[in-house]
Residue frames as qw, qx, qy, qz and C-alpha x, y, z in Angstrom:
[[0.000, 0.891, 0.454, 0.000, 0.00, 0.00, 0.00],
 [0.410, 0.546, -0.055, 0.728, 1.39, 3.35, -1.13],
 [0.328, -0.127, -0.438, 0.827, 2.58, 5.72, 1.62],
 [0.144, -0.123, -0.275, -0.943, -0.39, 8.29, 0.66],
 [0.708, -0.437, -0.422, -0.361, -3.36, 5.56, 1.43],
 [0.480, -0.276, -0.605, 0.572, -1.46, 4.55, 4.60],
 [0.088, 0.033, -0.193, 0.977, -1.76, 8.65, 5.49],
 [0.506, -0.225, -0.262, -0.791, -5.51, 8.86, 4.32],
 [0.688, -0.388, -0.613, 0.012, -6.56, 5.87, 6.43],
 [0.415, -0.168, -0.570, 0.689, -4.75, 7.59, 9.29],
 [0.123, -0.146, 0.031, -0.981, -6.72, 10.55, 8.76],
 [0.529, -0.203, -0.551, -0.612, -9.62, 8.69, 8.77],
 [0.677, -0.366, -0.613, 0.177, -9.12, 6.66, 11.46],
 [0.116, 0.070, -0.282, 0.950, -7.80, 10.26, 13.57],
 [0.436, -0.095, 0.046, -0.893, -11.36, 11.79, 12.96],
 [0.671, -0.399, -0.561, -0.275, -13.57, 8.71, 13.46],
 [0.683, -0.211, -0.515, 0.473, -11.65, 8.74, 16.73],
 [0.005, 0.022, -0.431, 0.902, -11.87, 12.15, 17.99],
 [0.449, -0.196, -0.078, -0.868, -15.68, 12.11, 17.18],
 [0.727, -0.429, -0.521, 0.126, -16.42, 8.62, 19.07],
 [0.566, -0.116, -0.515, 0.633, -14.20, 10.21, 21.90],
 [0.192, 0.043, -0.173, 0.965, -15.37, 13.29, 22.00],
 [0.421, 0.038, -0.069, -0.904, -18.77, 13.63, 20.96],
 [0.816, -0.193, -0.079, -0.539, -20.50, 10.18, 21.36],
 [0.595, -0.073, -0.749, 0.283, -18.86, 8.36, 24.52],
 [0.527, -0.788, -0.225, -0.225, -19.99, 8.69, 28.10],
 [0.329, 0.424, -0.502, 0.678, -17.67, 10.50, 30.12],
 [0.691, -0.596, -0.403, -0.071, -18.39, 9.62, 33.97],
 [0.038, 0.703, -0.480, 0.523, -16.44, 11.95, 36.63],
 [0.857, -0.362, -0.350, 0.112, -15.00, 10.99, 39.69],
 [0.435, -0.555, -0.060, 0.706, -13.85, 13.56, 42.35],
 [0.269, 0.874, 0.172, -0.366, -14.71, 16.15, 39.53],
 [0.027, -0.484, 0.738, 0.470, -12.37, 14.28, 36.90],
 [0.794, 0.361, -0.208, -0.442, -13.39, 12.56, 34.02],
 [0.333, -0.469, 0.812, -0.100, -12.20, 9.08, 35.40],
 [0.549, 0.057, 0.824, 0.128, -14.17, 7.02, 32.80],
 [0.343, 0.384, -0.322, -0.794, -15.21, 7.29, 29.70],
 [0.515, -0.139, 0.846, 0.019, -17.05, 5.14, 27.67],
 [0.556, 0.726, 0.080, -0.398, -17.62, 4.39, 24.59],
 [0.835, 0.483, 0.206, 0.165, -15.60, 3.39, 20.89],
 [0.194, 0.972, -0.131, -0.009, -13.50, 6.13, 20.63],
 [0.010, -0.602, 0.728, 0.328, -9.57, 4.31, 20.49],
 [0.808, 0.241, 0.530, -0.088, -11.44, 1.64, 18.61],
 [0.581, 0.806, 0.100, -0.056, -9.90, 3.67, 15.53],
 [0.093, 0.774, -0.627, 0.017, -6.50, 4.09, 16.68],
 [0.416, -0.369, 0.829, 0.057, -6.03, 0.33, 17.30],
 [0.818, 0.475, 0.319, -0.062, -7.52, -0.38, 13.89],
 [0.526, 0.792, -0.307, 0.035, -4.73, 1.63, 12.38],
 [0.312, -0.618, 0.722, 0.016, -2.13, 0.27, 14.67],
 [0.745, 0.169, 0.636, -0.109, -3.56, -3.29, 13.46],
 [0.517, 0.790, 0.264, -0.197, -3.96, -2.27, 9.97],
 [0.343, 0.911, -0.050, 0.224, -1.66, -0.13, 9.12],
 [0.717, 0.287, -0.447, 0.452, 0.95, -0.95, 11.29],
 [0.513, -0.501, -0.501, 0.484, 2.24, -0.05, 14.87],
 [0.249, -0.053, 0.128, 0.959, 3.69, 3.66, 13.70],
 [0.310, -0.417, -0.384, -0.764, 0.19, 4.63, 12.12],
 [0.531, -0.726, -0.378, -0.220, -1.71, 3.96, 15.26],
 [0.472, -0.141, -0.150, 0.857, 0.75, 5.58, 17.29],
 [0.124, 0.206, 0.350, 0.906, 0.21, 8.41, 14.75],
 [0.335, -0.464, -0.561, -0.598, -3.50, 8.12, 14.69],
 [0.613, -0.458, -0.565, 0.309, -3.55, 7.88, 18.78],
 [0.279, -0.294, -0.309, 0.861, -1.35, 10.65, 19.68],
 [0.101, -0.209, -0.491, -0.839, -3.46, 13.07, 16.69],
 [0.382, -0.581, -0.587, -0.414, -6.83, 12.08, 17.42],
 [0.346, -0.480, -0.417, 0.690, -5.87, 13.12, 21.52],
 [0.410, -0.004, 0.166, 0.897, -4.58, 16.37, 20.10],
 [0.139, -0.206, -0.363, -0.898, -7.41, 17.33, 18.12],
 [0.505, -0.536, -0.676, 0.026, -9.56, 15.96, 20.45],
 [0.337, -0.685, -0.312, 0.565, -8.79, 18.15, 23.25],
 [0.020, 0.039, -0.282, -0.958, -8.33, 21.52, 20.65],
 [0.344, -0.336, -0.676, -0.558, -12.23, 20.55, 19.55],
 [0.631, -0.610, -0.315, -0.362, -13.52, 19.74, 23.02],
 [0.426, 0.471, -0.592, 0.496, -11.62, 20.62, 26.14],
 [0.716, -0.538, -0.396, -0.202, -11.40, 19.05, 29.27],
 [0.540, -0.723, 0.151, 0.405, -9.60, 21.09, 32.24],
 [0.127, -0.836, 0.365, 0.390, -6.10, 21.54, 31.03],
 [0.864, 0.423, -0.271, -0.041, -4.02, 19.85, 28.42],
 [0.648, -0.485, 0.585, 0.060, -1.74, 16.57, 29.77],
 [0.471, 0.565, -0.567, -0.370, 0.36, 14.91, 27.44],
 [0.275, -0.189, 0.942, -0.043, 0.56, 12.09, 29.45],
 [0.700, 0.450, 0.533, -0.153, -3.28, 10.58, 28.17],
 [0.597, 0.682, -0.330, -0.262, -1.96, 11.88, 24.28],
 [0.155, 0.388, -0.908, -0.036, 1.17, 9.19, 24.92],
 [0.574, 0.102, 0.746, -0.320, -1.64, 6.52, 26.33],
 [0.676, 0.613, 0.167, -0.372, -3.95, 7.22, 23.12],
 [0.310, 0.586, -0.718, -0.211, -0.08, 6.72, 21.09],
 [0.165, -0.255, 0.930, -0.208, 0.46, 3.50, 23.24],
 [0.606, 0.310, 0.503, -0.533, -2.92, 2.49, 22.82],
 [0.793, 0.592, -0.023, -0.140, -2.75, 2.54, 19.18],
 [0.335, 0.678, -0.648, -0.090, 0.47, 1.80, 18.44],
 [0.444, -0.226, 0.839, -0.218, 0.73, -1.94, 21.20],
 [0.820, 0.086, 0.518, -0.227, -1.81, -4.06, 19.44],
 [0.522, 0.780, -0.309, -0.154, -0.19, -3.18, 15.91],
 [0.097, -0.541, 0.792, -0.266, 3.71, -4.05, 17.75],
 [0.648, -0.153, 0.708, -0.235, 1.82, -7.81, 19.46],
 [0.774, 0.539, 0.198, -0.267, 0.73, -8.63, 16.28],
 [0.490, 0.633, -0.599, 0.023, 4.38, -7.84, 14.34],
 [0.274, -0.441, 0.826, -0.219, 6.25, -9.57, 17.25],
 [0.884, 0.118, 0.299, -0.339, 3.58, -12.37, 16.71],
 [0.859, 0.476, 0.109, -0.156, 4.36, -12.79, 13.46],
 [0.131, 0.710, -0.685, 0.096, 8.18, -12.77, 13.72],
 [0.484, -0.402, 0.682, -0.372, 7.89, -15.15, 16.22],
 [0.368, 0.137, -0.751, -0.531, 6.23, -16.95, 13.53],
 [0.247, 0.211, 0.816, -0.478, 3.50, -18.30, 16.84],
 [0.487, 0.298, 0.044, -0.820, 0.48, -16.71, 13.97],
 [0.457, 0.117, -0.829, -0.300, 1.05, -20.13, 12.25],
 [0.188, -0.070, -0.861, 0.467, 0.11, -21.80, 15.86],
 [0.107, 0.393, 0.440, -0.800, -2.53, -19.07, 16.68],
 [0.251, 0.652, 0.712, 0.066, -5.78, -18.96, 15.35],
 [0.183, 0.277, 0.135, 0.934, -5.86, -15.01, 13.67],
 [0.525, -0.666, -0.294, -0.441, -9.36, -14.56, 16.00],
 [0.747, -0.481, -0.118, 0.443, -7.05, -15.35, 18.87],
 [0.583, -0.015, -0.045, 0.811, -4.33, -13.31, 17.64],
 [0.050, -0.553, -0.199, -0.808, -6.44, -10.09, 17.34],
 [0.623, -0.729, -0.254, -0.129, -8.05, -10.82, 20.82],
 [0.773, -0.435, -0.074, 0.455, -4.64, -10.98, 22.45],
 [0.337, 0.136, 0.033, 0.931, -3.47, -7.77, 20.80],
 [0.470, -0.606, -0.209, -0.607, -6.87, -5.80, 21.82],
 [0.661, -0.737, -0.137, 0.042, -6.43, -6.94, 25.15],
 [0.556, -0.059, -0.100, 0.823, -2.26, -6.21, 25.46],
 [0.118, 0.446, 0.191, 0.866, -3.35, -2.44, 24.01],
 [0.440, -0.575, -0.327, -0.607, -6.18, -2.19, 26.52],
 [0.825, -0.347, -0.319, 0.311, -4.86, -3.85, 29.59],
 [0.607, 0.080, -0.012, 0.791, -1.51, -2.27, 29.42],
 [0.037, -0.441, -0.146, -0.885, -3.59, 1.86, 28.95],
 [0.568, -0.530, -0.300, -0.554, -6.66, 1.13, 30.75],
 [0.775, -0.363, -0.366, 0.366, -5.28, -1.22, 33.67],
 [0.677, -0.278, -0.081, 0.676, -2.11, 0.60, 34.10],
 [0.424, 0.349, 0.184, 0.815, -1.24, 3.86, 32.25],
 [0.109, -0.600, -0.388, -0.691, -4.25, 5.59, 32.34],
 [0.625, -0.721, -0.300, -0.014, -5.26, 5.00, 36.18],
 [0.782, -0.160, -0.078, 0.597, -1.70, 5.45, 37.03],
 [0.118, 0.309, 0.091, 0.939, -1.50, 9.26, 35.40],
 [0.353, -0.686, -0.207, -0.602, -5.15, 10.12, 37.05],
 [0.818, -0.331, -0.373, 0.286, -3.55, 8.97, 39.91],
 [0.556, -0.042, -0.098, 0.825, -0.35, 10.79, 39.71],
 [0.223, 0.277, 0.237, 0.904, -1.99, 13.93, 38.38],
 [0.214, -0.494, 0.041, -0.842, -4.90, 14.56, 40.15],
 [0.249, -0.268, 0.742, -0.562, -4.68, 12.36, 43.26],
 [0.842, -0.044, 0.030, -0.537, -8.15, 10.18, 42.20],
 [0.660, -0.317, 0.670, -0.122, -7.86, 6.62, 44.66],
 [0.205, 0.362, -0.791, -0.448, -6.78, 3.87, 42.17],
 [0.084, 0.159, 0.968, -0.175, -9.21, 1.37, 43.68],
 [0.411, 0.524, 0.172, -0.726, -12.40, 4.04, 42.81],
 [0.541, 0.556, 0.016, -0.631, -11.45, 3.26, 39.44],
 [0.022, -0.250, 0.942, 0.223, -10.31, 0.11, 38.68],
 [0.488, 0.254, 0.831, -0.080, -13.55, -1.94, 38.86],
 [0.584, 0.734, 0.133, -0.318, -15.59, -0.02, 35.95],
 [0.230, 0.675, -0.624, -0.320, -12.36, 0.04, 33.84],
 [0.204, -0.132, 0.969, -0.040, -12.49, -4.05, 34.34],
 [0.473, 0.527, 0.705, -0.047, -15.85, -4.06, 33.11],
 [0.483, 0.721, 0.009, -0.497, -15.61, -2.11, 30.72],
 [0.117, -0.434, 0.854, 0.261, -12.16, -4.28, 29.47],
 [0.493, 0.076, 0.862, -0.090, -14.38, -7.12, 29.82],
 [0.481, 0.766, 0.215, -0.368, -16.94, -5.28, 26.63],
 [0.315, 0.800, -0.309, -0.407, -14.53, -3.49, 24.97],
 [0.288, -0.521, 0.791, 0.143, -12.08, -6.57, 24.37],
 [0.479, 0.259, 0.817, 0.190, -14.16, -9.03, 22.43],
 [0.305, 0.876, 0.240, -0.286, -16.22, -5.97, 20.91],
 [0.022, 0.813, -0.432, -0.389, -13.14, -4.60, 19.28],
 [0.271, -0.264, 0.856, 0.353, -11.48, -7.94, 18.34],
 [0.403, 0.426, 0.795, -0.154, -14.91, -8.71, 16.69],
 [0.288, 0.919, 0.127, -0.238, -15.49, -5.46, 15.05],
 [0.064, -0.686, 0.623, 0.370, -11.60, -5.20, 13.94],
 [0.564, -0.036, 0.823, 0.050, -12.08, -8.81, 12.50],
 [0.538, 0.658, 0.518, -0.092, -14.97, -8.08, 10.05],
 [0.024, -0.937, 0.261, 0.229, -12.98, -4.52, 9.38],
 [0.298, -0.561, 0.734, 0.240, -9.65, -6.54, 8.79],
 [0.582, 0.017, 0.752, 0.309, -10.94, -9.06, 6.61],
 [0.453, 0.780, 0.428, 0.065, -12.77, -6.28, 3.93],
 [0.006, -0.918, 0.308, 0.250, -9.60, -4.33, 4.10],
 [0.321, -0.542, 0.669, 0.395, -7.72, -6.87, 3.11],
 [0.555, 0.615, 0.559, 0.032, -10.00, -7.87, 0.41],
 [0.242, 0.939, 0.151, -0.194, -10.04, -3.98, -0.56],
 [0.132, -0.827, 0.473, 0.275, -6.01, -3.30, -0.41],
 [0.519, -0.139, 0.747, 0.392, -5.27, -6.78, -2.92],
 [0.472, 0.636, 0.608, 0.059, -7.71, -5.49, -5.29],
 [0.451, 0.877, 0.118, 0.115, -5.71, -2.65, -5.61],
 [0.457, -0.689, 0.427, 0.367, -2.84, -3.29, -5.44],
 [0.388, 0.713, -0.518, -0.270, -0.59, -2.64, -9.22],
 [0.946, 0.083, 0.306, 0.058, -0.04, -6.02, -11.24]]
């Protein structure tokens, strides 16, 4: 895929992702911080990381923060959640290469391998990063918000790998059909 569609998909996947995140996920405070959100919104950045490779969801992660919080601010701007939203997109992309180095994708069903890179990306932000910065930054108890984030893991984690699946097999349909003979 030329270097141009890689960019347009990122763009694409950027804005589907600030406008799930911003404009149609529930955002639940805690201690007058926005300690949960819910909703679709890095479903796009770990399609491109998947997709398109670890770098593009990176890309599409750190962006879609960016413009996200320029479009619809909340309190101040932290860079630490823009490096989650990178890490986010950019980890399941990375489990997936490493997979396939490893050459385990031969071993691993490809419905397995997409579940176990959706959960690394989501585990790894949602478990750890994310509590860990609202933690650091604006004191809110880590135990408040661990259980919702666990149910929501529990949703988002088959949802995504399901939804990336269908997604993943009409893209790759889409990108051999045009791809110069």
């Amino acid at each position: 895929m030329s270097k141009a569609r890689q960019a347009a998909f990122t763009a694409l996947f950027i804005a589907m992702s600030v406008v799930l995140t911003r404009f149609a996920s529930v955002r639940v405070a805690i201690a007058g911080v926005e300690g949960i959100r819910i909703g679709f919104g890095s479903l796009p950045n770990i399609m491109a990381g998947i997709l398109l490779g670890p770098v593009y969801g990176a890309i599409s992660g750190a962006f879609s923060d960016i413009i996200g919080f320029v479009l619809s601010p909340m309190g101040g701007y932290m860079p630490h959640f823009t490096v989650s939203a990178g890490v986010m997109g950019a980890l399941p992309g990375l489990v997936l290469v490493l997979l396939r180095k490893a050459r385990l994708s031969r071993r691993i069903p490809e419905w397995f391998e997409t579940v176990l890179a959706v959960g690394t990306g989501v585990i790894v932000v949602s478990w750890g990063l994310t509590p860990y910065f609202l933690n650091t930054l604006y004191g809110l108890p880590r135990a408040a918000i661990m259980l919702p984030r666990i149910v929501a893991a529990l949703i988002e984690i088959p949802a995504y790998s399901v939804i990336i699946r269908s997604v993943s097999v009409r893209y790759v349909r889409l990108t051999a059909r045009n791809k110069p003979t």
